[in-house]
MITORZA-548408 format. One record per residue: residue number from 1; residue in one letter; x, y, z of N, C-alpha, C in turn. Coordinates in steps of 0.02 Angstrom, whole numbers, m for minus. Layout:
REM residues N
@num: NUM	residuo: a	nc1: X	nc2: Y	nc3: Z	cac1: X	cac2: Y	cac3: Z	cc1: X	cc2: Y	cc3: Z $
...
***
This chain:
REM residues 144
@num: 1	residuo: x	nc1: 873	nc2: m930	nc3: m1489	cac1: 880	cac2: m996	cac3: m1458	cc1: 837	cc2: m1046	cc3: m1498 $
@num: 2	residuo: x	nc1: 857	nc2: m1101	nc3: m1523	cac1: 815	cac2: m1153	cac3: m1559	cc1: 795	cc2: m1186	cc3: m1512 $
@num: 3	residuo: x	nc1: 735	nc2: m1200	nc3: m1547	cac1: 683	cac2: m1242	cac3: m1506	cc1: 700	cc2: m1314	cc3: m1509 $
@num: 4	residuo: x	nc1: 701	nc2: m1346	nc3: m1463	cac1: 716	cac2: m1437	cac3: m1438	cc1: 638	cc2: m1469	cc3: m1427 $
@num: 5	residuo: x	nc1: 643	nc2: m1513	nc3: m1458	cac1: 595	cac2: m1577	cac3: m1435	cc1: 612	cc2: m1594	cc3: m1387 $
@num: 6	residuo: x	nc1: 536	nc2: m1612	nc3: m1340	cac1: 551	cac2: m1661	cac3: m1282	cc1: 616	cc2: m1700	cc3: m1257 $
@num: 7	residuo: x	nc1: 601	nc2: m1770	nc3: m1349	cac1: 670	cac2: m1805	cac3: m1347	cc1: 742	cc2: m1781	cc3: m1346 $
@num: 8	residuo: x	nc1: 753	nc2: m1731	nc3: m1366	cac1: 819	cac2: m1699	cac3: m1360	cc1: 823	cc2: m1656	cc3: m1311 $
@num: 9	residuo: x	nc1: 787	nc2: m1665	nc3: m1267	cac1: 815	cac2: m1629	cac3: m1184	cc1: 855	cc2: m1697	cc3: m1137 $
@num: 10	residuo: x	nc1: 905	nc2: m1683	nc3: m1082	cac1: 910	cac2: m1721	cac3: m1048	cc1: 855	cc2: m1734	cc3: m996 $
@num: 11	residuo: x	nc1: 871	nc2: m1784	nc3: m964	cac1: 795	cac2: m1819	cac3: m910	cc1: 814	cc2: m1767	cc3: m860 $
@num: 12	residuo: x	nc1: 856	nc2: m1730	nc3: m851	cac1: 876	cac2: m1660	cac3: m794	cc1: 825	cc2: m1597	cc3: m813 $
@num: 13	residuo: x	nc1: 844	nc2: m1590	nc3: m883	cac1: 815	cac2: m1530	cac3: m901	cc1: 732	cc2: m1547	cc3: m932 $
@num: 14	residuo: x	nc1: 687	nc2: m1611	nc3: m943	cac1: 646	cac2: m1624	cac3: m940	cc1: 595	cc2: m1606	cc3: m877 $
@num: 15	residuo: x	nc1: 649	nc2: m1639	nc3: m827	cac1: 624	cac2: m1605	cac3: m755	cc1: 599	cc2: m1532	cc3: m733 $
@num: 16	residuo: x	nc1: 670	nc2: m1499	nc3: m757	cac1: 664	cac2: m1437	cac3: m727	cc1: 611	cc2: m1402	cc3: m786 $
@num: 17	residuo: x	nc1: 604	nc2: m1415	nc3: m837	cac1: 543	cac2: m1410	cac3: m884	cc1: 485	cc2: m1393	cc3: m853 $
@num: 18	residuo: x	nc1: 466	nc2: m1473	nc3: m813	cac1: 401	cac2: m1472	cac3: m798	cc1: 386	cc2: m1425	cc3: m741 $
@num: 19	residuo: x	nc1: 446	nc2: m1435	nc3: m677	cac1: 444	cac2: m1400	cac3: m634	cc1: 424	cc2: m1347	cc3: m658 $
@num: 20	residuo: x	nc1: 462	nc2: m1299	nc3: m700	cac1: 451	cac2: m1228	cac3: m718	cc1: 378	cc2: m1219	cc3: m745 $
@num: 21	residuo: x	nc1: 348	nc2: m1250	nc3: m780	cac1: 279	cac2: m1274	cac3: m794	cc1: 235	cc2: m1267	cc3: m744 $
@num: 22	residuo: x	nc1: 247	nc2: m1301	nc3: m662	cac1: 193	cac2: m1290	cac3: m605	cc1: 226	cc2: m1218	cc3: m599 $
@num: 23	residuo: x	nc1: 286	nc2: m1205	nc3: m596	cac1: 299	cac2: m1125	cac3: m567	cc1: 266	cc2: m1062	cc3: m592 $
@num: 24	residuo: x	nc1: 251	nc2: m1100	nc3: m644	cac1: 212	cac2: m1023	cac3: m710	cc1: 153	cc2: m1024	cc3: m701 $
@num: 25	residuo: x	nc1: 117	nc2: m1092	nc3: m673	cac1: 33	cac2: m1095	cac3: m661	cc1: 32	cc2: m1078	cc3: m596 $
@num: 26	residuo: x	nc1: 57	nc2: m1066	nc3: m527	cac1: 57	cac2: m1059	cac3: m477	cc1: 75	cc2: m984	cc3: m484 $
@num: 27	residuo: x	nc1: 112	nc2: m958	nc3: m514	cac1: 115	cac2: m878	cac3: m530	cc1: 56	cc2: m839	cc3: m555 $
@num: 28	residuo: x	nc1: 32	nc2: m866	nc3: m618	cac1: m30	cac2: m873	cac3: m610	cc1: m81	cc2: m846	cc3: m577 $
@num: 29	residuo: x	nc1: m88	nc2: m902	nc3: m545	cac1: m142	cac2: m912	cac3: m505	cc1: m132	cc2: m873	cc3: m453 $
@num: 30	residuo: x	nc1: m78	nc2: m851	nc3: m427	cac1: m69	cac2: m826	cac3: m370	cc1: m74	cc2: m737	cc3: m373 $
@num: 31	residuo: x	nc1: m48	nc2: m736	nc3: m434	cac1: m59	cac2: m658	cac3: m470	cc1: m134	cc2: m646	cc3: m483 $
@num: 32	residuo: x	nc1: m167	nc2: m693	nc3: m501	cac1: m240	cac2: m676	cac3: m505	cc1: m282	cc2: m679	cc3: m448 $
@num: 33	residuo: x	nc1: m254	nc2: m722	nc3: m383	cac1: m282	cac2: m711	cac3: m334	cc1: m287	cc2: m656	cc3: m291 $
@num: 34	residuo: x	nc1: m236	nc2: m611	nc3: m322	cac1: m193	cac2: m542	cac3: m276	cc1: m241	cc2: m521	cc3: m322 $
@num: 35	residuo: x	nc1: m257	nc2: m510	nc3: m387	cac1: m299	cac2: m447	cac3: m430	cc1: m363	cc2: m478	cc3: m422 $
@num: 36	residuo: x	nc1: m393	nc2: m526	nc3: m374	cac1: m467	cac2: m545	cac3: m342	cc1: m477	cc2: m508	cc3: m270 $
@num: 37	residuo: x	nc1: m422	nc2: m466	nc3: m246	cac1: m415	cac2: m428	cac3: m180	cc1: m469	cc2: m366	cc3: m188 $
@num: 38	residuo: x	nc1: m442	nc2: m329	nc3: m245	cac1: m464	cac2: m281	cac3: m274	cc1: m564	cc2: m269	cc3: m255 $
@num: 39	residuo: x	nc1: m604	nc2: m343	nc3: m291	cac1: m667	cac2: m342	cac3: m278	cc1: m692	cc2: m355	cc3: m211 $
@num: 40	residuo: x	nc1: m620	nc2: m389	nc3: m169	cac1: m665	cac2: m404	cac3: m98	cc1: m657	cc2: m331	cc3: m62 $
@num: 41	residuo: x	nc1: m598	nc2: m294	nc3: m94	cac1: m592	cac2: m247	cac3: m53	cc1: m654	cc2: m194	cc3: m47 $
@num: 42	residuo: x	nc1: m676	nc2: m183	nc3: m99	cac1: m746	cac2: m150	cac3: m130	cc1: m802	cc2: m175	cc3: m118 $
@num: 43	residuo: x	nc1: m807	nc2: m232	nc3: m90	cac1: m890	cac2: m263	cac3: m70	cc1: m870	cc2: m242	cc3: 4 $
@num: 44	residuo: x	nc1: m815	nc2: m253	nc3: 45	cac1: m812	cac2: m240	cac3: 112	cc1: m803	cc2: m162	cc3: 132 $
@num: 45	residuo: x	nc1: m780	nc2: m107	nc3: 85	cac1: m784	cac2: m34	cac3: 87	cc1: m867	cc2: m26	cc3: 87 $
@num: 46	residuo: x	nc1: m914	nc2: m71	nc3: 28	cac1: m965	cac2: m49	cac3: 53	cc1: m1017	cc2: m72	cc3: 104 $
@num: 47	residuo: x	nc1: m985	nc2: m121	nc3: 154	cac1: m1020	cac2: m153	cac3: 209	cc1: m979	cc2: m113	cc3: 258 $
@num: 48	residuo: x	nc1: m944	nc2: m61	nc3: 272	cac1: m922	cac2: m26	cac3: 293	cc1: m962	cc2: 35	cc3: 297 $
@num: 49	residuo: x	nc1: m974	nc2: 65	nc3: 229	cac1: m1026	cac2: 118	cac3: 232	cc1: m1104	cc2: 101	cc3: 254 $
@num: 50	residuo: x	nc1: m1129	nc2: 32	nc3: 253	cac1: m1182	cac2: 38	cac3: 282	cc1: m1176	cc2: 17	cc3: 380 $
@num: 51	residuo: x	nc1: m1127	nc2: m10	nc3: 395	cac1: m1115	cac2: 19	cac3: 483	cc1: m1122	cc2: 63	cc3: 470 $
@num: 52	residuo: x	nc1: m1073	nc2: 114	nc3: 420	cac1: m1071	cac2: 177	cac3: 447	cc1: m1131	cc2: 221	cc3: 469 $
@num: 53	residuo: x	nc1: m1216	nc2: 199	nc3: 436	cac1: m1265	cac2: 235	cac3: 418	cc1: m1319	cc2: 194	cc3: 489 $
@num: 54	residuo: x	nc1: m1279	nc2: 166	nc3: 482	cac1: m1306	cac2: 124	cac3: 526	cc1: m1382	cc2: 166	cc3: 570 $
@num: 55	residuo: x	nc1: m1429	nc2: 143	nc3: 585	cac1: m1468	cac2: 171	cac3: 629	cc1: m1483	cc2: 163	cc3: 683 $
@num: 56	residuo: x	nc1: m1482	nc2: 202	nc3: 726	cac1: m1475	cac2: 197	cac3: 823	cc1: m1534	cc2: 179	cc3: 836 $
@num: 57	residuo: x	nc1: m1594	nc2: 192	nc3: 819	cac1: m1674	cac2: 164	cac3: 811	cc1: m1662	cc2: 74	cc3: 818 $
@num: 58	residuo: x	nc1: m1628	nc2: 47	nc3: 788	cac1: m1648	cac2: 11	cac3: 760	cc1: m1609	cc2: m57	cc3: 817 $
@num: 59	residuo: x	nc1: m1556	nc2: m32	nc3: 859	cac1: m1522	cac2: m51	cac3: 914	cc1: m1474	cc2: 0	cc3: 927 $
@num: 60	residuo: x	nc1: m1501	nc2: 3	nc3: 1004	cac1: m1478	cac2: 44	cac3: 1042	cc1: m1392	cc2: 35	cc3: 1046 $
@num: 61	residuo: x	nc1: m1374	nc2: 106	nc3: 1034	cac1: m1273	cac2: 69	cac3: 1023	cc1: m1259	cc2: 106	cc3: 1103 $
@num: 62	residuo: x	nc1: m1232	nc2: 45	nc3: 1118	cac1: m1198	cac2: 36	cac3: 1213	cc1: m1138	cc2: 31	cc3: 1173 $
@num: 63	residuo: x	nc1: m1095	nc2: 25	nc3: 1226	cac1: m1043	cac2: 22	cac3: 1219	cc1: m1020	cc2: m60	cc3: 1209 $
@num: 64	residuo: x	nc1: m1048	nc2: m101	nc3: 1241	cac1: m1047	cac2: m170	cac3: 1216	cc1: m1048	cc2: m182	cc3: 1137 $
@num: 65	residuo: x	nc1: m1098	nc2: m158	nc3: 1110	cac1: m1104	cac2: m148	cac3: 1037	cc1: m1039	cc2: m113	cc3: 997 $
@num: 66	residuo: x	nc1: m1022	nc2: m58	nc3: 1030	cac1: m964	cac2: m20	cac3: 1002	cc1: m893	cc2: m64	cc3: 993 $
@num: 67	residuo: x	nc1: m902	nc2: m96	nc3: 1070	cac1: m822	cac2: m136	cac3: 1064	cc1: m853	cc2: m171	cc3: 1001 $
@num: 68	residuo: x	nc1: m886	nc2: m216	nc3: 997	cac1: m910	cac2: m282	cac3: 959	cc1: m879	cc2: m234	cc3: 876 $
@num: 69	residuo: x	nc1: m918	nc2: m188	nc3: 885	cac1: m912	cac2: m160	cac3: 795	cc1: m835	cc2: m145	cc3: 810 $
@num: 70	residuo: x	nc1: m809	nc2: m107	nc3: 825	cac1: m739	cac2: m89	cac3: 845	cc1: m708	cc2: m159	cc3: 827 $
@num: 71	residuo: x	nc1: m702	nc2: m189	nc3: 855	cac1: m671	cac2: m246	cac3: 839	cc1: m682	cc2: m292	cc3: 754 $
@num: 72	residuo: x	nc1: m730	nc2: m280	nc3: 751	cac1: m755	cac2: m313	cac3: 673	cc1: m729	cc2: m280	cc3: 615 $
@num: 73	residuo: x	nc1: m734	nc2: m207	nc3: 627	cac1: m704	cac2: m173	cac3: 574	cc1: m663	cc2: m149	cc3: 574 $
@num: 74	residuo: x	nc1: m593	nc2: m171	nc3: 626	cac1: m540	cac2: m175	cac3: 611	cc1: m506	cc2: m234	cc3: 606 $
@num: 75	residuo: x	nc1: m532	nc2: m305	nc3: 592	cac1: m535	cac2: m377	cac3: 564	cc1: m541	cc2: m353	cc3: 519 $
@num: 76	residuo: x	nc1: m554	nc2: m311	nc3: 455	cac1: m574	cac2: m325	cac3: 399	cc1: m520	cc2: m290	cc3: 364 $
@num: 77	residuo: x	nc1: m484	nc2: m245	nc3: 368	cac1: m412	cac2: m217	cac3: 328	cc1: m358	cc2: m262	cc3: 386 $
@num: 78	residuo: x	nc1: m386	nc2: m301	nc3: 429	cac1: m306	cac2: m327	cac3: 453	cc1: m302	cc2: m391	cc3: 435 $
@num: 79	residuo: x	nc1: m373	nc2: m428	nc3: 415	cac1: m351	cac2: m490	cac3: 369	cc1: m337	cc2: m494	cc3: 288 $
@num: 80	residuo: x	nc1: m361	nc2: m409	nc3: 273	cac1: m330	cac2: m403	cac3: 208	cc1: m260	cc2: m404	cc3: 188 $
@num: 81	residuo: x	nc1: m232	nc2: m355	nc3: 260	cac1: m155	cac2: m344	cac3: 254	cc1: m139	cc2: m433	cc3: 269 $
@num: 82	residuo: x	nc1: m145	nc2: m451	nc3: 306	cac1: m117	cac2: m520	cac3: 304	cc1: m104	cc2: m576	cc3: 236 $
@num: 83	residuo: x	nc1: m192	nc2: m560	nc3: 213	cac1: m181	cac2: m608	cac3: 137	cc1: m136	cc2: m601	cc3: 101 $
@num: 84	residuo: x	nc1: m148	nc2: m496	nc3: 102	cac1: m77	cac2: m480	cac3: 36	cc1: m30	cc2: m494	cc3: 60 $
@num: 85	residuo: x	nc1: 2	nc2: m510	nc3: 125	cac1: 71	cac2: m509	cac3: 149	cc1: 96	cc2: m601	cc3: 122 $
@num: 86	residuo: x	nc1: 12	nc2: m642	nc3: 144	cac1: 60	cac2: m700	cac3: 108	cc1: 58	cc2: m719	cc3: 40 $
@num: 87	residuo: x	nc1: m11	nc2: m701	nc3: 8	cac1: 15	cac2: m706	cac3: m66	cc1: 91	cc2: m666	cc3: m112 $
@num: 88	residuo: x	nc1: 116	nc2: m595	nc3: m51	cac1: 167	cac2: m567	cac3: m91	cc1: 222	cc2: m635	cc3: m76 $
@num: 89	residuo: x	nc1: 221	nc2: m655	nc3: m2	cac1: 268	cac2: m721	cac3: 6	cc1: 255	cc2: m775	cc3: m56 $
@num: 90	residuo: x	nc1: 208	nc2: m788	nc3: m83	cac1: 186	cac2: m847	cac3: m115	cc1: 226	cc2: m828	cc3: m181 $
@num: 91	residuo: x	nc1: 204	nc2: m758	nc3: m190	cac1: 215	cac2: m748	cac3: m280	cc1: 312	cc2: m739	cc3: m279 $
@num: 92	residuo: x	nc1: 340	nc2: m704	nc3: m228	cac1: 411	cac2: m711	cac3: m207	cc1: 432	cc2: m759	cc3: m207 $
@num: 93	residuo: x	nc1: 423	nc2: m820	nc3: m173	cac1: 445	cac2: m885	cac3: m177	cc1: 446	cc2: m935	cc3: m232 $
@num: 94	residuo: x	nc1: 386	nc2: m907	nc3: m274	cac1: 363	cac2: m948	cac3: m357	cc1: 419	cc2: m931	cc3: m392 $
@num: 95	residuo: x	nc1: 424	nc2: m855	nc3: m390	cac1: 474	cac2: m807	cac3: m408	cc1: 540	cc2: m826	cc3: m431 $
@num: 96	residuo: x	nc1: 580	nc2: m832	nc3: m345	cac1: 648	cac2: m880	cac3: m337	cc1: 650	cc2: m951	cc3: m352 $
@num: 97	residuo: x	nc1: 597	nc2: m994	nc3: m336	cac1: 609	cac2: m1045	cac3: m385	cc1: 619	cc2: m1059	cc3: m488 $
@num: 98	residuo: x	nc1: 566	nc2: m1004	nc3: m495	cac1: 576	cac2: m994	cac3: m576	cc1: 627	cc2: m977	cc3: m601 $
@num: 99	residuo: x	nc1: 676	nc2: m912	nc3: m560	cac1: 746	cac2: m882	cac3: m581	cc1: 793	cc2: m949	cc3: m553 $
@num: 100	residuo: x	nc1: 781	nc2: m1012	nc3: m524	cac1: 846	cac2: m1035	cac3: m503	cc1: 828	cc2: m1084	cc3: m576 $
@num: 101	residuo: x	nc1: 788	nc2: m1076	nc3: m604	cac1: 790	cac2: m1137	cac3: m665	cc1: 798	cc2: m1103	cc3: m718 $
@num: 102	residuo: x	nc1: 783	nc2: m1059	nc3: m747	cac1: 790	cac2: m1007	cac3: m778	cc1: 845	cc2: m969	cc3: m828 $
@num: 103	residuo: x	nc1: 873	nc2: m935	nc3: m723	cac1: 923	cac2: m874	cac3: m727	cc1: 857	cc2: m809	cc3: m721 $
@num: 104	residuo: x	nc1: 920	nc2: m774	nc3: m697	cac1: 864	cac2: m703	cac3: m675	cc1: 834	cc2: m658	cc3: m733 $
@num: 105	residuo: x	nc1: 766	nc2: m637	nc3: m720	cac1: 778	cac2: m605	cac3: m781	cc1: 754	cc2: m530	cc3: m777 $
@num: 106	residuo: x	nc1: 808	nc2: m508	nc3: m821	cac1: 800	cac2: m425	cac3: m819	cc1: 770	cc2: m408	cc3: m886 $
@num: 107	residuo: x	nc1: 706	nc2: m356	nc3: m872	cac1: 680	cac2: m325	cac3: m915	cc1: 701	cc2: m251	cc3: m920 $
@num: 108	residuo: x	nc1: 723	nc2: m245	nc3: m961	cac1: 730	cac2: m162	cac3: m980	cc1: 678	cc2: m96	cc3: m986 $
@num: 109	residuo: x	nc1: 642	nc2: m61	nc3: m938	cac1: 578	cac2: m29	cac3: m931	cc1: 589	cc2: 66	cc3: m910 $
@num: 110	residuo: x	nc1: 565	nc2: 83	nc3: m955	cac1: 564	cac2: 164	cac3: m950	cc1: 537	cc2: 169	cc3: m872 $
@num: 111	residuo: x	nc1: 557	nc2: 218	nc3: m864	cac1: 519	cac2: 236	cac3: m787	cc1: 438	cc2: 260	cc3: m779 $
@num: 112	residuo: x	nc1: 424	nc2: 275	nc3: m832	cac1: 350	cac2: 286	cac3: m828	cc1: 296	cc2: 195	cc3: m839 $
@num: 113	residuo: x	nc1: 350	nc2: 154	nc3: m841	cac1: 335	cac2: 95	cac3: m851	cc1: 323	cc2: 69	cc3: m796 $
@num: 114	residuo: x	nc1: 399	nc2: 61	nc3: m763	cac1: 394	cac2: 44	cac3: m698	cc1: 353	cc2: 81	cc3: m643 $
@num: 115	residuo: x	nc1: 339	nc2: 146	nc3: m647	cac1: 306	cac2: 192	cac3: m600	cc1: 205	cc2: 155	cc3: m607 $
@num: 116	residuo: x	nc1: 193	nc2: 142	nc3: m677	cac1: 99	cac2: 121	cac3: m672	cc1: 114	cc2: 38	cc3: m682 $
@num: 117	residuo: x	nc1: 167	nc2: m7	nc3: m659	cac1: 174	cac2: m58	cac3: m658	cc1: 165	cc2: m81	cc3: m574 $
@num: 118	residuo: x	nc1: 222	nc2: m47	nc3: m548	cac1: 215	cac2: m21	cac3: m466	cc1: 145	cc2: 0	cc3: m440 $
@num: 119	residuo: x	nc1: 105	nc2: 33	nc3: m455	cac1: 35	cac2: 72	cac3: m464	cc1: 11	cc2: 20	cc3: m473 $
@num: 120	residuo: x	nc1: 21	nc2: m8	nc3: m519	cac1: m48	cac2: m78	cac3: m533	cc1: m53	cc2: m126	cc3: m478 $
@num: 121	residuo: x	nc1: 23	nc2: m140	nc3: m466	cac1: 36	cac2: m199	cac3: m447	cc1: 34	cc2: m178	cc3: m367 $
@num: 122	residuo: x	nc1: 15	nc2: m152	nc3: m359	cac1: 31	cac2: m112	cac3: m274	cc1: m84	cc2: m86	cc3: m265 $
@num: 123	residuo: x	nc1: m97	nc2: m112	nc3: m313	cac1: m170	cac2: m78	cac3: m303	cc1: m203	cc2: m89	cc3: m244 $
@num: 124	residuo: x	nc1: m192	nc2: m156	nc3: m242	cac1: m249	cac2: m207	cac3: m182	cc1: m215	cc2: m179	cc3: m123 $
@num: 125	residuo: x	nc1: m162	nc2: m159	nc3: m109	cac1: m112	cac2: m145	cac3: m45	cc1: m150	cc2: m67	cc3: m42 $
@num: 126	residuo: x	nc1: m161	nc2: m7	nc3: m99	cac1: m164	cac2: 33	cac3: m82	cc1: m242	cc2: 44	cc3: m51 $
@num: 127	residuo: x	nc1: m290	nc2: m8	nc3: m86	cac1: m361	cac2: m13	cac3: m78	cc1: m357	cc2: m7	cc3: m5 $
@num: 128	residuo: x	nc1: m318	nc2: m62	nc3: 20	cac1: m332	cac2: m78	cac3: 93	cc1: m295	cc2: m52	cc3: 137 $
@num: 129	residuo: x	nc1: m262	nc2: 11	nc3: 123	cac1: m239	cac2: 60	cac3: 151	cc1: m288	cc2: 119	cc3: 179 $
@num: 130	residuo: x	nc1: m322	nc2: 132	nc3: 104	cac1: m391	cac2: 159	cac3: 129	cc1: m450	cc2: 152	cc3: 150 $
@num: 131	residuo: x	nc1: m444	nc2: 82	nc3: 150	cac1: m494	cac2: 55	cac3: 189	cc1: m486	cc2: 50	cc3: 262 $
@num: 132	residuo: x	nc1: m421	nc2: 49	nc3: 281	cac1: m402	cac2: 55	cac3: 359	cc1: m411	cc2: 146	cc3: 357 $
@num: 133	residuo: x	nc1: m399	nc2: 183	nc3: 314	cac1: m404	cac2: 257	cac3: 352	cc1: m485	cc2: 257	cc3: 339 $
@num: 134	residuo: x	nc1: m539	nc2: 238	nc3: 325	cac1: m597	cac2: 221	cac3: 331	cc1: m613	cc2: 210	cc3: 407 $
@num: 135	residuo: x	nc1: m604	nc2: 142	nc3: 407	cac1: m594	cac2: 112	cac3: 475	cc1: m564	cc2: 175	cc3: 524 $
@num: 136	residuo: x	nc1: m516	nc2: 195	nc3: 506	cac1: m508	cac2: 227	cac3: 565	cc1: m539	cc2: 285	cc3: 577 $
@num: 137	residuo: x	nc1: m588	nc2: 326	nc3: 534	cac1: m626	cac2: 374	cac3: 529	cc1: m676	cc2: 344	cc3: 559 $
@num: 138	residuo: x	nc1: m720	nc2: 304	nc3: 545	cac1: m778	cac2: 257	cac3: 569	cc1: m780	cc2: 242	cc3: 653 $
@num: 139	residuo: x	nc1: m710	nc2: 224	nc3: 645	cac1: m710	cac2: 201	cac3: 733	cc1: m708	cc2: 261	cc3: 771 $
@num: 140	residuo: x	nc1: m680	nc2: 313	nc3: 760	cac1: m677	cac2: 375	cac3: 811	cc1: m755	cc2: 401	cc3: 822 $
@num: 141	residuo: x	nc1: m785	nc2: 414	nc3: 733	cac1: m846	cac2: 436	cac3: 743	cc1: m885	cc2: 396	cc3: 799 $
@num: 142	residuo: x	nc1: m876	nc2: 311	nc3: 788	cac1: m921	cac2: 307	cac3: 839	cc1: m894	cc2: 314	cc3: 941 $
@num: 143	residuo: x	nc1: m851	nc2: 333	nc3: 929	cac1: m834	cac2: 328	cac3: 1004	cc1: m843	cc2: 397	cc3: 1030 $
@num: 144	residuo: x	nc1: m849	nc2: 436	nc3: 991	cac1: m882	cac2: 511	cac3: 1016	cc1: m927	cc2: 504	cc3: 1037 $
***
């Protein structure tokens, strides 16, 4: 495909230019905000392990206390699942606007491609998968 100057685009396709321009920085950004999941997920796994160590010395755990923690640390993988659920909306929607200016585009990928592409791209989802079976280990221990 030869490359066009500015001047030799129409004022249509100038448009959809630029448009496509915010669509690629908002992809972006939005892809890097999903691979910034990754470190919150890991500072909050380890504010997790120190409840977990938590010491009974130090306040007496009632059951008042229990709901309170009970409740806190399962806020913390259910506002994760939420973020990822709307950044996957965000990066989907960037997505369909880029293919309607575009056209769709198909990449051709071995399956061992697509399988640690999936893997990568699925990380922050799987982090906070185990961070809820955390959570849910954590919470039983303390209700014994």
């Amino acid at each position: 495909m030869a490359q066009l100057s500015p001047d030799q685009l129409t004022l249509e396709q100038q448009k959809n230019l630029e448009t496509l321009k915010i669509h690629l920085g908002s992809l972006r950004e939005l892809l890097g905000a999903k691979a910034g999941i990754v470190s919150v997920v890991a500072s909050l796994s380890a504010s997790v392990l120190v409840i977990a160590t938590f010491n009974s010395n130090l306040l007496p755990v009632t059951v008042g206390l229990r709901i309170a923690l009970t409740i806190l640390l399962w806020l913390i993988p259910t506002s994760l699942l939420f973020h990822l659920l709307e950044l996957l909306c965000a990066i989907r929607k960037t997505n369909n606007c880029i293919e309607k200016i575009v056209g769709e585009i198909k990449i051709h990928r071995h399956w061992y491609e697509t399988l640690y592409d999936n893997l990568i791209g699925h990380f922050s989802l799987i982090g906070t998968l185990v961070l809820s079976g955390v959570v849910v280990y954590i919470v039983s221990i303390l209700w014994r």
